[in-house]
C-alpha positions as CSV (number, residue, x, y, z in Angstrom):
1,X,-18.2,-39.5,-52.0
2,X,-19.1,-37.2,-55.2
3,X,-19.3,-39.2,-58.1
4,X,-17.6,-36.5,-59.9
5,X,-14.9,-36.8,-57.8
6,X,-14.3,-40.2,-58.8
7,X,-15.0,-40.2,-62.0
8,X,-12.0,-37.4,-62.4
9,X,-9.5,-39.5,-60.7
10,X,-10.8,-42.5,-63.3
11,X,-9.7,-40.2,-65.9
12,X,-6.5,-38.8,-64.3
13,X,-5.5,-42.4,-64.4
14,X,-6.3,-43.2,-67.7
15,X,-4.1,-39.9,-69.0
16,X,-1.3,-41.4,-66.9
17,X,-1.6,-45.4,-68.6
18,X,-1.8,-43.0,-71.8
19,X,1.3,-41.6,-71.4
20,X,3.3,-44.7,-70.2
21,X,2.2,-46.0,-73.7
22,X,2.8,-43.0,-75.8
23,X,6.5,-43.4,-74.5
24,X,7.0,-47.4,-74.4
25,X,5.0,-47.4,-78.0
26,X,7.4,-45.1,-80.1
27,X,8.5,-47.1,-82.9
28,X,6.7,-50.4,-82.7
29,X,5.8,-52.7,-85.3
30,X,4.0,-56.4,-85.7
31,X,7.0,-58.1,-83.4
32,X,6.8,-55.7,-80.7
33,X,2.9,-55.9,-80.6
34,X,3.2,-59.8,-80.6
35,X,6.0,-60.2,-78.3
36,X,7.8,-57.1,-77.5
37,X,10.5,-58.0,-79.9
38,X,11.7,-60.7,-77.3
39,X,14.0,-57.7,-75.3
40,X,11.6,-57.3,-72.3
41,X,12.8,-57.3,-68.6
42,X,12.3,-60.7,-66.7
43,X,11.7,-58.8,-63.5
44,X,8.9,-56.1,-64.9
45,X,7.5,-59.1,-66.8
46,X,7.1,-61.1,-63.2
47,X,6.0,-58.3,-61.4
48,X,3.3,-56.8,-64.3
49,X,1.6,-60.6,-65.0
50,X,1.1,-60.5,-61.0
51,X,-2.1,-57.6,-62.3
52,X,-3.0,-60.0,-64.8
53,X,-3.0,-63.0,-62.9
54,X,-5.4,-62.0,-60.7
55,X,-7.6,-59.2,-62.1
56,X,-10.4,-57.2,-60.8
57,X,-12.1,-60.8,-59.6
58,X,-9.4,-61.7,-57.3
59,X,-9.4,-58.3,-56.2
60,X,-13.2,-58.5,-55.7
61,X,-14.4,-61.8,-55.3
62,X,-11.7,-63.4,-53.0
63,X,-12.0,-61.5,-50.1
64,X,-16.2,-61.5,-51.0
65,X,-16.1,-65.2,-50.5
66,X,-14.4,-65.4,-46.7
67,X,-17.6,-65.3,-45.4
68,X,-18.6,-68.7,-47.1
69,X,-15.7,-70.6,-47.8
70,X,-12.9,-69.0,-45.2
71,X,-9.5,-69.2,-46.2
72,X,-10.1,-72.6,-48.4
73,X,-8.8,-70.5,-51.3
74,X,-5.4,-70.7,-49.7
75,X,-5.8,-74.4,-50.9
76,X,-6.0,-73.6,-54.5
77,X,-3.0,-71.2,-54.1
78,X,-0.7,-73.9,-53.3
79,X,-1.9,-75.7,-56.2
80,X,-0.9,-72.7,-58.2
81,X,2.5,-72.3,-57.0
82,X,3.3,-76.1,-58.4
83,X,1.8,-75.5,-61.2
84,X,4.0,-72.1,-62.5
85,X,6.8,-74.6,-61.4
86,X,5.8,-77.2,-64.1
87,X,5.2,-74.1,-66.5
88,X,8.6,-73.2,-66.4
89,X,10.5,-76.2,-66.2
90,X,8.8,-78.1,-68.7
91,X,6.4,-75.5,-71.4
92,X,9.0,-73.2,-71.4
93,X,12.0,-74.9,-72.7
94,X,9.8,-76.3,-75.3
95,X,8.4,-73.0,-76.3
96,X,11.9,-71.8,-76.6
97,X,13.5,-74.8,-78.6
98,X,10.8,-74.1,-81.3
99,X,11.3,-70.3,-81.2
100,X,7.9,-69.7,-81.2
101,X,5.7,-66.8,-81.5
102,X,2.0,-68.3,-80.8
103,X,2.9,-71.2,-79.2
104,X,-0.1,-73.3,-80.7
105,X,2.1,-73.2,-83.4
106,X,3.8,-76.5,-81.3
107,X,0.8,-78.7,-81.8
108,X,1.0,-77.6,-85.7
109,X,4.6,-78.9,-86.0
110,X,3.6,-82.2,-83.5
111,X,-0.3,-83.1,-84.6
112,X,-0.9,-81.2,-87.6
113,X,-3.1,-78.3,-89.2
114,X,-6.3,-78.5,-87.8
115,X,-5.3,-79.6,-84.3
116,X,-3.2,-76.5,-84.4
117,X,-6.4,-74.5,-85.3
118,X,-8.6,-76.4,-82.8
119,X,-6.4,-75.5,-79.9
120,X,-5.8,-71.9,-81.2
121,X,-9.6,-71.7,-81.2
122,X,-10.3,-73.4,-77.8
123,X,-7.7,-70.7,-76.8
124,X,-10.2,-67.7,-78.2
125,X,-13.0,-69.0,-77.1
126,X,-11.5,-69.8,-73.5
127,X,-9.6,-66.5,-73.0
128,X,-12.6,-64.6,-74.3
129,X,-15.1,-65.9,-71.8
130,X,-12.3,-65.3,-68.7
131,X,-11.6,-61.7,-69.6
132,X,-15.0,-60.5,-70.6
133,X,-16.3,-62.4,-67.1
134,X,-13.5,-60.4,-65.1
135,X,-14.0,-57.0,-67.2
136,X,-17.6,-57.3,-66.4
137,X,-17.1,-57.4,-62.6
138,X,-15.1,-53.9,-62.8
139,X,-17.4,-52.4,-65.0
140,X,-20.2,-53.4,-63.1
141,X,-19.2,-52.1,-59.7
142,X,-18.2,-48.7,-61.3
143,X,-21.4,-48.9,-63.3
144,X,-23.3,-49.2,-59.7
145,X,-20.8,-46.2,-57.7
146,X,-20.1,-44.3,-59.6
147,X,-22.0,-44.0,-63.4
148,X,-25.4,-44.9,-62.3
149,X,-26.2,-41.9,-60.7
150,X,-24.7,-39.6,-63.7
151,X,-27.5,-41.5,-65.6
152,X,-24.9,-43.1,-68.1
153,X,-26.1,-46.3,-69.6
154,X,-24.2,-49.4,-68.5
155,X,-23.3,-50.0,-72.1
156,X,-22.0,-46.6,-72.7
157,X,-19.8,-47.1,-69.6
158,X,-18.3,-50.7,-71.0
159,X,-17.7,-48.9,-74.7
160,X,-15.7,-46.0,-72.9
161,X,-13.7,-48.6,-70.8
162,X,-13.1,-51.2,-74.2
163,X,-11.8,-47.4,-75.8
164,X,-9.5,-46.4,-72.8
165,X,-8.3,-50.1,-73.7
166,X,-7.7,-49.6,-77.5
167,X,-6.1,-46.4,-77.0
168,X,-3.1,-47.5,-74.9
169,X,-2.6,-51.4,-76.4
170,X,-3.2,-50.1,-80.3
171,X,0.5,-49.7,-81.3
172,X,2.5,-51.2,-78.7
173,X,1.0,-54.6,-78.0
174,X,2.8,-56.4,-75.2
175,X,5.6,-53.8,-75.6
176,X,3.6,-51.4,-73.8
177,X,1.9,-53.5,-71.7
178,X,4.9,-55.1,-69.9
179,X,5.1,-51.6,-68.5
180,X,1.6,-50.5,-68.0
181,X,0.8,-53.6,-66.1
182,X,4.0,-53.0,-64.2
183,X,2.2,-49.4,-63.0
184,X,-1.3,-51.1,-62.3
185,X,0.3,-53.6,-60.3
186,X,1.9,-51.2,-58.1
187,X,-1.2,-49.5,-57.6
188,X,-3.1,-52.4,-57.1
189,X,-0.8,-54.1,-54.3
190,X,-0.7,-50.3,-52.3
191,X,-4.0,-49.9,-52.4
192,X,-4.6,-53.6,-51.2
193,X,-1.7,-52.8,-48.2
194,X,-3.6,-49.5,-47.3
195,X,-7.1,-50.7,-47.4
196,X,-5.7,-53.5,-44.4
197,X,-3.9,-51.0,-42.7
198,X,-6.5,-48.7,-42.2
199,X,-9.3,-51.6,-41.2
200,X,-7.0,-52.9,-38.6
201,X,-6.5,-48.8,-37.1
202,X,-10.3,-48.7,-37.1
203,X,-10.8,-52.0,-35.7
204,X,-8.5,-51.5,-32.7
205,X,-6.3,-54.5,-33.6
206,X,-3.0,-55.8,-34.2
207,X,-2.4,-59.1,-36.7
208,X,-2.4,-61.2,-33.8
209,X,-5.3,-60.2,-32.6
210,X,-7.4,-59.8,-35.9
211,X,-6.4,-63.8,-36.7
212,X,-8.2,-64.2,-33.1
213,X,-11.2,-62.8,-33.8
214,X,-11.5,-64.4,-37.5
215,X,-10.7,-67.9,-35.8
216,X,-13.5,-67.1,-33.3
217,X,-15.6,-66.2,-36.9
218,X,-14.2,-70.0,-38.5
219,X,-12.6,-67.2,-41.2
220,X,-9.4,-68.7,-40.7
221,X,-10.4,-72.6,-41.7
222,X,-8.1,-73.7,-44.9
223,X,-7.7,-77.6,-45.5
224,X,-10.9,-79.3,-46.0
225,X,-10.1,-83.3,-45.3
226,X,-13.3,-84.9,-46.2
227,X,-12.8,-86.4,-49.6
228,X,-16.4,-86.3,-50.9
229,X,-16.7,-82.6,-50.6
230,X,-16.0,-80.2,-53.3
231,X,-13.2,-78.4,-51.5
232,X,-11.0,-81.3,-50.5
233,X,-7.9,-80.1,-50.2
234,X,-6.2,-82.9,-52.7
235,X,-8.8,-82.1,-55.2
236,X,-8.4,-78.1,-54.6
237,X,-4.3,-78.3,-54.6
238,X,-4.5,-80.8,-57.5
239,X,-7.2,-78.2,-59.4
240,X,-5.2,-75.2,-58.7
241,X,-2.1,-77.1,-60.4
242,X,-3.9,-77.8,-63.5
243,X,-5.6,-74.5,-63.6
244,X,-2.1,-72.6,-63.4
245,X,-1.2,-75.0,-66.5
246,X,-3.8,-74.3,-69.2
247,X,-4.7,-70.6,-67.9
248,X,-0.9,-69.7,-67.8
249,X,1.3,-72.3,-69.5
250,X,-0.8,-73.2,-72.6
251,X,-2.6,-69.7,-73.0
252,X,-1.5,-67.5,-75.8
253,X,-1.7,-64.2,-73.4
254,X,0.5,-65.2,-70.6
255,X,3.3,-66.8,-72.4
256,X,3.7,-64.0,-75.0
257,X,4.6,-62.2,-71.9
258,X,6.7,-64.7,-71.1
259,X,8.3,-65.4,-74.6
260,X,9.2,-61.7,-74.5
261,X,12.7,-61.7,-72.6
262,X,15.5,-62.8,-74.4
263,X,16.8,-65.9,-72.1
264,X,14.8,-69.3,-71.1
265,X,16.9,-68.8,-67.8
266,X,15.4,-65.3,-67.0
267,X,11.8,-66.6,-68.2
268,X,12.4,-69.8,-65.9
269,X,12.9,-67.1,-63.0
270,X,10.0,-65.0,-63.4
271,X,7.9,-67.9,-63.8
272,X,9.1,-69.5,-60.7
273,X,9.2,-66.1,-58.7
274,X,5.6,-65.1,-60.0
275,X,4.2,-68.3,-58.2
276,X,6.1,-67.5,-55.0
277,X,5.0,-64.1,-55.0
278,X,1.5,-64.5,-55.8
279,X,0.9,-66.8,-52.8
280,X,2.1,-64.4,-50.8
281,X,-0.3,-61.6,-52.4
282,X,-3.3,-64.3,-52.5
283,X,-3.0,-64.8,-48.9
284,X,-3.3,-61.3,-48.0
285,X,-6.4,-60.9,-50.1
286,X,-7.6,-63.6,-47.8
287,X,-6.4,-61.7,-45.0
288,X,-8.3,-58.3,-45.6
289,X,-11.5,-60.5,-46.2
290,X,-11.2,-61.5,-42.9
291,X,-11.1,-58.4,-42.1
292,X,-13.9,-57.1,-44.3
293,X,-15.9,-59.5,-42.3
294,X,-15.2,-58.2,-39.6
295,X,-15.5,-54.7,-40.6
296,X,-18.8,-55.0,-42.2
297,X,-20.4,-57.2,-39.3
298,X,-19.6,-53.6,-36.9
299,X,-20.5,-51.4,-39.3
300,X,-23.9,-53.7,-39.9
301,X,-23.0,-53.6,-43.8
302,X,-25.6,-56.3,-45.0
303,X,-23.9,-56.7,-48.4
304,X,-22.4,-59.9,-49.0
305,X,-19.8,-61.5,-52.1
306,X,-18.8,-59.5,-54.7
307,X,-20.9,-56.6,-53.5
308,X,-19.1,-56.4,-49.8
309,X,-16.0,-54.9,-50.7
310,X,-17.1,-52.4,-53.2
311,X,-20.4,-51.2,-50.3
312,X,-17.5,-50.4,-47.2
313,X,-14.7,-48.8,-49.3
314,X,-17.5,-46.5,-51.3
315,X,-20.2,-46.0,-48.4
316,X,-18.5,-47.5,-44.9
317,X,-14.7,-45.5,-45.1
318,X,-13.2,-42.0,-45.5
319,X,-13.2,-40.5,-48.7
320,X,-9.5,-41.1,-49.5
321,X,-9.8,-44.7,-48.8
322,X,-12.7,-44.5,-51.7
323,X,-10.3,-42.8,-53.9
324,X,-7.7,-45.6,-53.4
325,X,-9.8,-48.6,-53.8
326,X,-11.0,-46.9,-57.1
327,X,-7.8,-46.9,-58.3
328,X,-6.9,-50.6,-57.1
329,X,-10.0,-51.5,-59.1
330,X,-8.9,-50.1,-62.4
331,X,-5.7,-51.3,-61.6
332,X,-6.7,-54.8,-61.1
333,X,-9.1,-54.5,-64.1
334,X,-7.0,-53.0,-67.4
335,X,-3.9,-56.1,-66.9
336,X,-6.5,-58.6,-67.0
337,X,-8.2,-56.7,-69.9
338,X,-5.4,-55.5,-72.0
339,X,-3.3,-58.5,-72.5
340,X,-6.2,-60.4,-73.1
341,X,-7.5,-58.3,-76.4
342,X,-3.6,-58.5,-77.4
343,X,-3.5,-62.0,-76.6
344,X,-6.5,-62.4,-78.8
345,X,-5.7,-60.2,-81.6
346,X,-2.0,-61.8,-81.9
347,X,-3.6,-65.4,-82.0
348,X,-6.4,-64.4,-84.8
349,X,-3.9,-63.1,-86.8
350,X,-1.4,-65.5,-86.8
351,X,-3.3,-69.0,-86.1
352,X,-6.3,-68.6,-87.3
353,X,-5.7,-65.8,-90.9
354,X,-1.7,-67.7,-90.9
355,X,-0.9,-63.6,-91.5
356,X,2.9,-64.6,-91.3
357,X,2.7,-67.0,-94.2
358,X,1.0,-64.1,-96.7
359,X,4.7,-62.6,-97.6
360,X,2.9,-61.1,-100.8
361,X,1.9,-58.5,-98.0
362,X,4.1,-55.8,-96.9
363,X,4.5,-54.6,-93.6
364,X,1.9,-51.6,-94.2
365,X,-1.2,-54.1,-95.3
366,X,-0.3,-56.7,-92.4
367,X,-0.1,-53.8,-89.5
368,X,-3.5,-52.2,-91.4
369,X,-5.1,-55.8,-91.0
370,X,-3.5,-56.6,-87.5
371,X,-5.5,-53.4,-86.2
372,X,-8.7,-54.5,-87.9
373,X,-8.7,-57.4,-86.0
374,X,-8.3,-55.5,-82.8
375,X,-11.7,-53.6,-83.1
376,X,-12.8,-56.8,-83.9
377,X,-11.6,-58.0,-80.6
378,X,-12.9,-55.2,-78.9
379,X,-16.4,-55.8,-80.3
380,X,-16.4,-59.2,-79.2
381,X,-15.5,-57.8,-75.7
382,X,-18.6,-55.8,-75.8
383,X,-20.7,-58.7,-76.7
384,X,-19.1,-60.8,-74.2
385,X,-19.9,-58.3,-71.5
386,X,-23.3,-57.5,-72.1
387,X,-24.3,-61.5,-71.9
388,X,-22.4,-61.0,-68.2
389,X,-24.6,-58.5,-67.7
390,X,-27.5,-60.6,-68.3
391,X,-25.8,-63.8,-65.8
392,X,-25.4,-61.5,-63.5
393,X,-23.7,-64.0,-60.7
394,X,-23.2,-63.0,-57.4
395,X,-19.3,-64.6,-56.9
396,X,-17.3,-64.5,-60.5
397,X,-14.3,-66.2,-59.4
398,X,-16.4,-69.6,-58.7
399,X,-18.0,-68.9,-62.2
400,X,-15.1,-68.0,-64.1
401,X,-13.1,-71.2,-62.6
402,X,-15.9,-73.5,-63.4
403,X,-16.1,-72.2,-66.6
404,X,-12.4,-72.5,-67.3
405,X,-12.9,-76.1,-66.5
406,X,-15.0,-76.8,-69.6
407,X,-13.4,-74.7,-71.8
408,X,-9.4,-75.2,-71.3
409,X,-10.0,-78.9,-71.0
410,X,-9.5,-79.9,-74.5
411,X,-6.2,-77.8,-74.5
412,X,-4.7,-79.6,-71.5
413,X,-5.9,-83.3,-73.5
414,X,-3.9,-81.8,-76.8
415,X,-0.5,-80.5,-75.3
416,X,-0.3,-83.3,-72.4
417,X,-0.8,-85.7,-75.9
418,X,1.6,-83.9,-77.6
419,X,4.3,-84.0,-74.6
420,X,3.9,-87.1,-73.2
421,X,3.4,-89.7,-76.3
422,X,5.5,-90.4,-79.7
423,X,2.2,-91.0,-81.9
424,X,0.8,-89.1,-84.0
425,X,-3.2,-88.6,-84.5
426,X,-6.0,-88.4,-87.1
427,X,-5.5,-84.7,-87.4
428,X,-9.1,-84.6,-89.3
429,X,-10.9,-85.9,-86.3
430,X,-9.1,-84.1,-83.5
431,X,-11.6,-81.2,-83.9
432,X,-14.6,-83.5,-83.5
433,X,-12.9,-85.0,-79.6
434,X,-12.2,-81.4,-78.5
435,X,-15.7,-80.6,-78.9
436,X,-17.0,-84.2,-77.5
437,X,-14.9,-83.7,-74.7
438,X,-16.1,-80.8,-72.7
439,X,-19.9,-82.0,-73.6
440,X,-18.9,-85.6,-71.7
441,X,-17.6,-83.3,-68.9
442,X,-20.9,-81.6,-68.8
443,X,-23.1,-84.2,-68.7
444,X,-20.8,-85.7,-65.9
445,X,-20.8,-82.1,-64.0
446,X,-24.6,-82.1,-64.3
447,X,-25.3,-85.9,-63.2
448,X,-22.3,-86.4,-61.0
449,X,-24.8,-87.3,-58.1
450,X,-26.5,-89.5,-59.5
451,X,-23.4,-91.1,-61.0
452,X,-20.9,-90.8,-58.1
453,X,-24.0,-90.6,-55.1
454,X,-22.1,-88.2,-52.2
455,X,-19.0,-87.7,-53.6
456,X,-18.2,-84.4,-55.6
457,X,-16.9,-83.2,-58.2
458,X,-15.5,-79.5,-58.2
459,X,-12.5,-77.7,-59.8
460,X,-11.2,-81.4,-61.2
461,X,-13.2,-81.1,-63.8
462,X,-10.7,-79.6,-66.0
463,X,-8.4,-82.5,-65.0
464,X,-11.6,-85.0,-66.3
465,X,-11.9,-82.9,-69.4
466,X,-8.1,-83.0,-70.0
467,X,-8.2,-86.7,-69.5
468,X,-11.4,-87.3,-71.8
469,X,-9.6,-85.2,-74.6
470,X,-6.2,-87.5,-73.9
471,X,-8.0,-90.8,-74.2
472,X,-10.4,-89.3,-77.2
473,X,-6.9,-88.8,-79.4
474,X,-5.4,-92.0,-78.3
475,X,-8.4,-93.3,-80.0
476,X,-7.3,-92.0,-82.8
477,X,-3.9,-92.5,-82.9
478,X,-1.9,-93.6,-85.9
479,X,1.4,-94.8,-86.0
């Protein structure tokens, strides 16, 4: 299909996202950017964070990685589900009770000063990495489509895409994006639903028989019961739980969603329903790469992981299913994006430059300096992608998860610490365990054969970080 043709339909978008926040933005100030002045919709706010929970990687990578690890995701998933219950039954109350804005702000009030700015920074540093890995992907595959053959540079395409960004989160924050994510995960979802639909017409099958022929493939293999493996399915549930803890319950851009509606009660429900909904949505993007499999081995499509979706939609299907999947990409990349930069800007600014405790500012100075930081966000974004671009792995989501296992670890150590024990610590050391820990958890990833001989050590290692972090502050404890 005409790369033109696409590109239009990139911009049409974009005009749309741009009015949604020219309308939701009218009249917004430092509270709404932070957290949409705690009046948003419980239901809109459930629905939106479904685009930013899973981003143009899940979109991408999950059905990719059928052909290697079948439906073993699914394991993960469930993990996930028990882990948005524990968010909401025990972060969210406490978030609440303490009326907080960035909620790192709890482990100032329980540890002290600089284990507040420690976890505020693992937060940065963690949420920086994710998005710009997940940004990356999007921009990559419209890079390859689409952009390449207009002969614009890669980096020219990830400056316009990081402005498109800017444009619609400048003013509004997370008043705006409760809504635009809202949009992008309708569009996201339909063009998931249409993209299955039409594969199953072309194939000749009903859902009955497509599960056949994917069983016949080994597609449709989900538990994993030898414990030495990787993908064990205690380690994988346990994993996805912890992962759905740190990456939603103690990160800075998925509770300021959260923290947005007015009652615990209605955050407790879109918590709770947001877990429900997005095993169902995860196990139909496990579904189409089934049938992606099976679409590609007819078609003889020799592309494989991240690249196999992207290679039949563009080159293997009519041109209206390329114009759909184009806007399901976008879709599933600007939630992921967005709420990240806001996330980041609204944590910078508050934890780390304490712009809340400079009351010798007015208004004008801190929204002036709260918009600085966002281009400095942005530029960071840039940065981040451009490294991406030099990595250049073949399957993101097993990237992004292992990376989220070093980097979210200390963060796990400081809250569980926090919630679980009366003491209090050596605040001036707790910087010095959050760094040791992930190192320990490196060395362990990178020996773990030759320490633990066949049995392996996968996703846990977020949980071993956690722990090292937990037993690095009980060191030092104080009374």
């Amino acid at each position: 299909m005409s790369p033109i043709i696409l590109l239009s339909i990139i911009i049409i978008y974009f005009a749309l996202l741009l009015w949604v926040a020219y309308k939701t933005g009218k009249g917004s100030d430092n509270e709404s950017f932070f957290i949409g002045n705690r009046k948003s919709n419980w239901m809109l706010v459930a629905f939106g964070m479904i685009g930013t929970s899973l981003s143009g990687v899940t979109f991408v990578s999950v059905p990719g990685a059928v052909g290697n690890d079948k439906f073993s995701y699914l394991q993960i998933t469930l993990g996930y589900l028990i882990g948005y219950i524990v968010v909401a039954y025990v972060l969210l109350p406490l978030y609440y009770r303490l009326k907080l804005t960035s909620i790192y702000g709890y482990l100032q009030q329980r540890m002290g000063q600089l284990s507040y700015k420690s976890g505020a920074w693992i937060f940065i540093v963690s949420r920086l990495v994710g998005a710009t890995a997940r940004l990356y992907l999007v921009v990559n595959i419209l890079q390859l489509s689409i952009l390449d053959s207009l002969g614009v540079p890669f980096i020219v395409t990830t400056l316009i895409i990081l402005g498109m960004i800017i444009l619609y989160t400048y003013e509004g924050g997370v008043k705006t994006i409760v809504w635009t994510d809202t949009l992008q995960t309708s569009c996201m979802l339909l063009g998931l639903i249409i993209c299955t639909v039409y594969m199953l017409n072309h194939l000749g099958l009903n859902v009955g028989e497509s599960f056949t022929a994917m069983n016949e493939k080994g597609y449709t293999k989900i538990f994993d019961f030898d414990p030495n493996e990787k993908s064990f399915f205690i380690k994988q549930i346990l994993a996805g739980a912890f992962i759905t803890i740190t990456m939603t319950g103690i990160d800075q851009e998925m509770m300021q969603k959260s923290l947005s509606v007015t009652r615990l009660k209605d955050s407790q429900k879109n918590m709770v329903t947001l877990g429900f909904i997005l095993l169902g949505v995860i196990s139909l993007f496990l579904y189409m790469g089934g049938l992606l499999h099976l679409y590609g081995a007819e078609e003889s499509v020799t592309s494989a992981g991240d690249q196999l979706f992207p290679d039949i939609a563009l080159n293997h299907m009519p041109p209206f299913i390329s114009i759909i999947f184009i806007i399901a990409l976008i879709s599933a990349l600007f939630p992921s994006a967005d709420g990240a930069m806001t996330a980041l800007t609204s944590s910078l600014c508050i934890d780390i430059f304490g712009m809340r405790e400079k009351t010798h500012w007015d208004d004008g100075k801190k929204e002036k300096f709260r918009k600085n930081i966002h281009l400095l966000v942005a530029l960071s974004f840039l940065i981040m992608v451009i490294i991406f671009k030099v990595i250049n792995d073949n399957s993101m989501i097993g990237l992004i998860l292992k990376l989220a296992g070093f980097t979210y670890g200390p963060l796990l150590g400081l809250f569980a610490f926090g919630i679980f024990t009366k003491y209090k610590v050596k605040d001036n050391l707790v910087p010095f365990v959050c760094i040791a820990a992930p190192v320990i958890s490196f060395f362990i990833d990178k020996y773990q054969e030759t320490l633990f001989g066949e049995f392996k050590i996968g996703l846990e290692l977020l949980i071993i970080n956690g722990l090292l972090t937990f037993i690095g502050l009980w060191m030092i404890k104080r009374k």
